[in-house]
N, C-alpha and C positions, 0 to 999 in steps of 0.2 A: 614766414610770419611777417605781416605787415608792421614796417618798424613805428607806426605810432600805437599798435598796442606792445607796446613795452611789458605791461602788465600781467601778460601772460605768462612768461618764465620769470618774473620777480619773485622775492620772499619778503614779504613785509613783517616787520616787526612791532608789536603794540607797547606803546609805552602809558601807562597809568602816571601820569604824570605828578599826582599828591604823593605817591611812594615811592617812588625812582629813585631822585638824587636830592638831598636839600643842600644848598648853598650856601644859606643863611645862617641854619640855625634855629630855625623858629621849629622847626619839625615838621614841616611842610617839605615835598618835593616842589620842584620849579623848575625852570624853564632856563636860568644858569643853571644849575643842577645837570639839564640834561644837555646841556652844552659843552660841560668839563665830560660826560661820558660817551661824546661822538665818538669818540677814536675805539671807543671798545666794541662799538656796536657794526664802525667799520670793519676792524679784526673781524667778528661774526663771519660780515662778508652779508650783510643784511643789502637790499637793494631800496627799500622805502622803508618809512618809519610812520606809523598812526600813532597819531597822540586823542585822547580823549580829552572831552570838554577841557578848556582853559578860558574860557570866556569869562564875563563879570557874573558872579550868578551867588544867592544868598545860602547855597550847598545844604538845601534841605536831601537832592537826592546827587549828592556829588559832583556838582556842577551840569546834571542834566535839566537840571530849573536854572533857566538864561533867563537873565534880566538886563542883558547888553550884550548884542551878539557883534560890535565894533570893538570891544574892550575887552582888555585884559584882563581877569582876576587880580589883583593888587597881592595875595598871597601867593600868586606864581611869577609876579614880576609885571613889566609894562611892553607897550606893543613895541618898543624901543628892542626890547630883551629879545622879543619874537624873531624880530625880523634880523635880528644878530645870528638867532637860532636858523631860521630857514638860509640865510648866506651859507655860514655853517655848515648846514647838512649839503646844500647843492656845490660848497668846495671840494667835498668830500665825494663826488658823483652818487653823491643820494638823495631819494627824494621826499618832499612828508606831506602828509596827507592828515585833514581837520575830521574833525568829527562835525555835523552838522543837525542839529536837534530842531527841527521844524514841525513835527507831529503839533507840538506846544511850544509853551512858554515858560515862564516862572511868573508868580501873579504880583511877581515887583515888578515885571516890563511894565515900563510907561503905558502901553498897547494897552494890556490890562488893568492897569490903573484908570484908565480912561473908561474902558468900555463896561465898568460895573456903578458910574456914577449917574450914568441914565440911556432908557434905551436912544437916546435920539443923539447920543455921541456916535461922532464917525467912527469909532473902532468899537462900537459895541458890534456891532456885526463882523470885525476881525476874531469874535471866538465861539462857541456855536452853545447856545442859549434854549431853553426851553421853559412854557409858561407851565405853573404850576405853583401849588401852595404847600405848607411845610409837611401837609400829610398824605400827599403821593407825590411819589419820586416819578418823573417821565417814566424810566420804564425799569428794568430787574437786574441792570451791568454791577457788578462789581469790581473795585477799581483792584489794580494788581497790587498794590500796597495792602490792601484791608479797607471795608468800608463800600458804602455806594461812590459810585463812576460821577454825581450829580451833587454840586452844593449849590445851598439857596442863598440867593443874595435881597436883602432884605429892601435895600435901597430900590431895585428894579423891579421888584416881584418874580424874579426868574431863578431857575437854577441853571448854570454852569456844566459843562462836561468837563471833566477831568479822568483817561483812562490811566493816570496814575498817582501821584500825591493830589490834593484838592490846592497842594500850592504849584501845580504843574497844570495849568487848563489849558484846552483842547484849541488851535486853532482851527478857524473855518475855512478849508480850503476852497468851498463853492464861491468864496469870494474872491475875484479875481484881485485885488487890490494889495490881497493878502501872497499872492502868490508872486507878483511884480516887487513888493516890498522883499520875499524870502529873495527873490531874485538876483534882488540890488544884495544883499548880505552876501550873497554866494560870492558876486564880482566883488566883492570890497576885499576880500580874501584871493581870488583869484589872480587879480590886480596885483597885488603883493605879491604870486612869485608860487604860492603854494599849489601843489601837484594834484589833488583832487581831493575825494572825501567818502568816508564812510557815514551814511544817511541812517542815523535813528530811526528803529520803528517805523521804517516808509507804507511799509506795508498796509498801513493806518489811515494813513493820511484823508483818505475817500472811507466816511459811512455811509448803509445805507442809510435812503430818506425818511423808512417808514423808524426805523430805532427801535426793530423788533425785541423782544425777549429774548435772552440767551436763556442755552441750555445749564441747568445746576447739575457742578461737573466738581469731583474730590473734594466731597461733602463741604461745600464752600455755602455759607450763606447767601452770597450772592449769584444772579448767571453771567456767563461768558461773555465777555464784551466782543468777544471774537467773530459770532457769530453774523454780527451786525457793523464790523469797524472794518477786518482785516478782509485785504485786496477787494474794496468797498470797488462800484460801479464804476465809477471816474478815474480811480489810480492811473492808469494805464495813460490817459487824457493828461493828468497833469506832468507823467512823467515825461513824456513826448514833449511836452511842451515847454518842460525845463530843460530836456535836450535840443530843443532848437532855438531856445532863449538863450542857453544860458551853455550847457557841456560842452557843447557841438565846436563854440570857438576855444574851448582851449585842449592844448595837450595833456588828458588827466587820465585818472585812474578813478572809477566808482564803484563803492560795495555798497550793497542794500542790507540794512537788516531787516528780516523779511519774517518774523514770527508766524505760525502758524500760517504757511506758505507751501504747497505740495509741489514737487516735481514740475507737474502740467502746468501750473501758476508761473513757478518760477522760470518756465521757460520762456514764458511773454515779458516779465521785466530783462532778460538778459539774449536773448534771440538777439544777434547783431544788426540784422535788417529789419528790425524794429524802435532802433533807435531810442533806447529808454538807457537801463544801467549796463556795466562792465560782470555786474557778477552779484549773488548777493548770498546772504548770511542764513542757513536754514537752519533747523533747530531739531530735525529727528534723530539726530542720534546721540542728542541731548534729551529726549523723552524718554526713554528707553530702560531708565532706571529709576522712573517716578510710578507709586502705588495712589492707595485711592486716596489720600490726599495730599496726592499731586508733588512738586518738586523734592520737598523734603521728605525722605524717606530714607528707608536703609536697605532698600531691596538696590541688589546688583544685578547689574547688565548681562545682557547675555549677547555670547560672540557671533550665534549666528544670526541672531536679529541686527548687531552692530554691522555684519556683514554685508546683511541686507539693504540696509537703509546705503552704505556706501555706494552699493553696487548700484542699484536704483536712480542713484543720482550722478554718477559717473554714465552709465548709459543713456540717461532719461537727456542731462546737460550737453554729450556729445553730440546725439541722433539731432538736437533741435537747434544748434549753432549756439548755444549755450556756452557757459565757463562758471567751473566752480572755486568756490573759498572751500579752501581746507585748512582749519582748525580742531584740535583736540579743548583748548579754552579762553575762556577771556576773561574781564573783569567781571562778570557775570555769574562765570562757572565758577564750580570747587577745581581746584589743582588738576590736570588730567594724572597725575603717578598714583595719587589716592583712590580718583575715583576709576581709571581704567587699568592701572598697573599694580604694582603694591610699592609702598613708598617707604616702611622703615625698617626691610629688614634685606641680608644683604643683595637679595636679589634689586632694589634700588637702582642700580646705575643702568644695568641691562634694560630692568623693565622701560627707565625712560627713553634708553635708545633703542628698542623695540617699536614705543609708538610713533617714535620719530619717524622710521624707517616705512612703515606700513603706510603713515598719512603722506609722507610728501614723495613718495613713489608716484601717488595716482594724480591724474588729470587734473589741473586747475593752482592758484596762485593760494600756498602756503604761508598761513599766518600764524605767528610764532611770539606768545604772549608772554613779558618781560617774565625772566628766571626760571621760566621753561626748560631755556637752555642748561640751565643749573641743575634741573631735579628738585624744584623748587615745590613742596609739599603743604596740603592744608595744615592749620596751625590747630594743635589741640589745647585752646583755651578752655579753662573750668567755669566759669562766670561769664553769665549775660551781657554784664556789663562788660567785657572785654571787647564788644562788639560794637560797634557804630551804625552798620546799616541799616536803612528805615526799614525794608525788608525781614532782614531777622527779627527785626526787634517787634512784627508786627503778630510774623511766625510766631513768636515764643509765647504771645501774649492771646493767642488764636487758639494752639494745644495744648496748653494748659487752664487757661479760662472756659474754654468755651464746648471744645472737643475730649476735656477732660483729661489727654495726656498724661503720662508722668512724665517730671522732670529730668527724669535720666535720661526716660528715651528722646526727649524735645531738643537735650543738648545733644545727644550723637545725631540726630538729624540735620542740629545746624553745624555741628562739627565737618559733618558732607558736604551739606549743601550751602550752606552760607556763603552770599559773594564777596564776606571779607575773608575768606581764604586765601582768595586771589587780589587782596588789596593791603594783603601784609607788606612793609614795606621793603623794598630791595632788598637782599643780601650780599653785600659787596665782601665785606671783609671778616674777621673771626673776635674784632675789635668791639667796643662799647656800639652798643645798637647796630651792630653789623655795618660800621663804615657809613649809613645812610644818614646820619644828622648827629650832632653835638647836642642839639636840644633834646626833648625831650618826644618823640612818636607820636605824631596824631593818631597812630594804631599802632599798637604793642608788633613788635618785630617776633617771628617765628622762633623761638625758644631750640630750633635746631641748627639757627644760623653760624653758632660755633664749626661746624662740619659741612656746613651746604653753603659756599660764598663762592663770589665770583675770583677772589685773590685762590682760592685753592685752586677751583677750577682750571685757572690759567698755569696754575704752577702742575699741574696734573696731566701730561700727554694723552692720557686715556681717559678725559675726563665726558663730559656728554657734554659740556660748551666744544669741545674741539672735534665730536662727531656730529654735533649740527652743521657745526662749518664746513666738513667736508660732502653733509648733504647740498649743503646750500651749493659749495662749489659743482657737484653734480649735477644739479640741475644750471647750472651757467654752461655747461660743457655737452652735457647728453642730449640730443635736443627729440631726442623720443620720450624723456619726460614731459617734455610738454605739450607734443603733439600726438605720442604714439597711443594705438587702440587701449580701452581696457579690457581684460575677461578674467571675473572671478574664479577662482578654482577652490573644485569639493566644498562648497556653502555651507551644508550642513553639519562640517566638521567644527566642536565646541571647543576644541584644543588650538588651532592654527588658522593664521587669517592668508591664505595666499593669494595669488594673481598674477596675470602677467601684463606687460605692457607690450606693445610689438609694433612694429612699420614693418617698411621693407625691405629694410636690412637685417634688423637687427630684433631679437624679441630678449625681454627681460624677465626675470621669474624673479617674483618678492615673496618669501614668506614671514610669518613673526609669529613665534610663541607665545599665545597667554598665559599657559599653566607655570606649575612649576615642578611640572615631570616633562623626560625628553620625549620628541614624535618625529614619528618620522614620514615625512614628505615625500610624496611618489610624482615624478616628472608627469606633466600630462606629455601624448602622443607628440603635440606638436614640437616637445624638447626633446623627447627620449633619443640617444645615440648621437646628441651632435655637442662636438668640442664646448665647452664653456669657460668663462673668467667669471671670479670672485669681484662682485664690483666693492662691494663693503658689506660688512659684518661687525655685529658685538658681542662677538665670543671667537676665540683663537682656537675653541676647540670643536669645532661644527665638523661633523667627520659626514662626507660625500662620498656615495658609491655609483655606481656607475648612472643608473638612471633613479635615485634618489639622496636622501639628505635627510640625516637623523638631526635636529635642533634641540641642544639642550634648553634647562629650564629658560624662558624668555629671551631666547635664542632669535636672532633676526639676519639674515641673509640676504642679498642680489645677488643674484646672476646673468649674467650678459650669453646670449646665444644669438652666434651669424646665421642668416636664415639663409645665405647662397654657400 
């Protein structure tokens, strides 16, 4: 492995930085906050750290509407605090990595401000505009919040793109001007020290010209903006071109988030002799549990379609010089233990070190979203109001107004799926708000944090923070995780997700129980009859016979086999 892709055998860790650590007291996480918690995330044995937005921004959708992409948020601290934080982390031989929101804006930028006070301002064409009057909209998009993709601005006679809050509007990347400015923002950051970035919604960034119709898709009033935005005509153009501006001269690490992005797509952003991204962010095995309308639902996943989608994309990313992100969640998702394991009852600990095992066995750099490590679980709040995201809150008011819902079932939908699941804040300790703030929670803390905290965890030998660790160490040490073949084994089986990994020394066999009845695993050919070692397991009681292995309920196993 070429040592400037580092990236490759790393584990990066995501930090949601409003719910982390607060320092203050205000109830806010920050950026001291997560500088008193370097040393726990070293323990991990984490190799990079992602932080999401911290820029200056008026937090309609959580700091992803930037309204100063040079400045600090004044509620996480000053760029003073930042750059204490990135010394910090690079003392520690680790590295961090920005998030980078250039789809859009927040429509306090300046940029914005400017280009809605007449068309003949020089940044009116920094965001992408169309003529029209108040009673036809350009074309059928619906934005992902709720609502049309198009507000009218009264001053200019024009509407506005925005494919997500209407205080989030679309920049114009056709404009070259607009891309030498994102440019200069990257280096203003990169200059300073930081290690690279995971790119918001890139996938966007290029519409088409014509701003066709989308398709009406989970009874949504509006159509899919997707049809017309994502991996639009130019992407590819501009990505190149921000690898040879801009990537090319530093030593980084880049993720795309790539929404509605298939296999074949994603192998042109991430193909190495292509020169575009490191790797980027998919999202089908995140579809897989959504009914007809669409994410919130309470239909559950099925293993051999989650098998699928794996397997597809470990083969599809190997064949084409590709490399994959492996995640089970993020601040996006609901919890992976709720929604792929079972999270309150005592199977818990196993289930999480189950999907641990299955995900960062296979090919590509393993992201690992804060209290994961914990077994950290969607929060069952009774009240709407417990919620803050604009998303829920758009949801709740969508199935029961409009789709006629009831209200029971609106809240076990967002009980799933809501991305404040995953923006509860930290569980450090069994103390007043679980250790994470004096003050008072800008979002209500998980009501299971008594029992699910990082102080048990550590005091616990057997706990899933110290079986991530010794994933993570595994992958520093095996280096066929990182390079060796994948093959799926038995697909169609709904009880066990198996596979192997192999070179040419050495072939691994992973399986992991979803049920919570025992199965038993039959060696394929290529293992049957030769010597094997236990490399890790979460269950002491996994009884092996010669050329199989019975795995109790949510039972997960490697095994290591010399192939001379």
């Amino acid at each position: 492995m070429n040592e400037a892709e580092w990236w490759r055998d790393s584990v990066v860790y995501q930090i949601y930085p409003k719910s982390f650590n607060d320092s203050n007291g205000d109830g806010i996480g920050d950026i001291r906050g997560i500088i008193e918690k370097l040393d726990y995330l070293k323990q991990l044995g984490v190799d990079v750290i992602w932080l999401n937005p911290i820029y200056q921004s008026p937090q309609v959708d959580n700091g992803y509407d930037i309204s100063n992409y040079r400045e600090i948020a004044p509620q996480f601290g000053t760029l003073t605090d930042f750059i204490s934080l990135l010394d910090a982390v690079h003392q520690r031989h680790m590295r961090l990595i920005l998030d980078l929101v250039v789809n859009h804006t927040s429509s306090e930028h300046p940029w914005f401000k400017a280009a809605k006070q007449s068309k003949n301002n020089q940044y009116h064409d920094y965001y992408i505009w169309k003529n029209g009057n108040k009673q036809q909209l350009p074309n059928n998009w619906g934005s992902s919040f709720g609502g049309s993709t198009w507000e009218y601005v009264d001053q200019v006679g024009q509407y506005y793109l925005h494919l997500f809050a209407k205080q989030q509007p679309d920049l114009n990347w056709e404009n070259p001007k607009v891309r030498q400015d994102v440019y200069e923002i990257m280096r203003f950051w990169l200059n300073k020290g930081v290690d690279g970035f995971r790119m918001d919604v890139i996938s966007l960034l290029s519409k088409k010209p014509t701003y066709p119709d989308g398709p009406i898709i989970q009874n949504k009033a509006y159509g899919s903006y997707y049809y017309g935005a994502a991996n639009g005509p130019k992407i590819h153009d501009y990505l190149r071109e921000m690898n040879q501006q801009v990537l090319s001269h530093y030593d980084i690490m880049t993720v795309g988030e790539t929404p509605h992005t298939s296999v074949i797509e994603a192998e042109k952003y991430t193909d190495e002799r292509r020169n575009e991204l490191n790797m980027v962010f998919h999202f089908d095995h995140m579809h897989l549990d959504y009914d007809e309308n669409g994410k919130f639902s309470t239909k559950r996943f099925k293993l051999s379609e989650l098998k699928q989608v794996f397997n597809k994309w470990q083969l599809g990313m190997a064949k084409h010089h590709g490399w994959n992100s492996l995640y089970w969640s993020n601040h996006d998702q609901a919890r992976p233990l709720t929604r792929f394991g079972v999270d309150d009852t005592k199977f818990r600990i196993k289930s999480a070190k189950m999907l641990a095992t299955v995900l960062h066995f296979q090919q590509g750099t393993p992201f690992i979203y804060q209290g994961e490590e914990l077994g950290m679980t969607n929060a069952k709040f009774t009240s709407i109001d417990d919620y803050q995201d604009i998303e829920t809150h758009n949801i709740y008011q969508d199935f029961i107004n409009h789709k006629h819902l009831s209200k029971e079932y609106t809240m076990k939908t967002i009980y799933l799926k809501s991305r404040d699941n995953a923006r509860t804040p930290m569980q450090w300790t069994n103390g007043h708000n679980a250790g994470f703030t004096i003050g008072k929670p800008w979002l209500s803390v998980n009501p299971n944090y008594t029992r699910i905290n990082v102080e048990q965890a550590l005091n616990d030998k057997k706990s899933i923070f110290y079986y991530y660790q010794r994933l993570i160490k595994l992958r520093h040490s095996l280096p066929i995780m990182t390079t060796g073949d994948f093959e799926l084994l038995d697909p169609d089986n709904e009880q066990v997700f198996s596979y192997l990994r192999r070179n040419q020394e050495q072939i691994l066999l992973i399986a992991g129980n979803f049920s919570g009845k025992s199965a038993q695993v039959i060696f394929p050919t290529a293992v049957q009859n030769r010597s094997c070692k236990q490399i890790i397991s979460n269950d002491n009681h996994i009884i092996k016979n010669d050329n199989s292995v019975v795995l109790p309920a949510y039972g997960a196993v490697v095994y290591s086999f010399n192939v001379n």
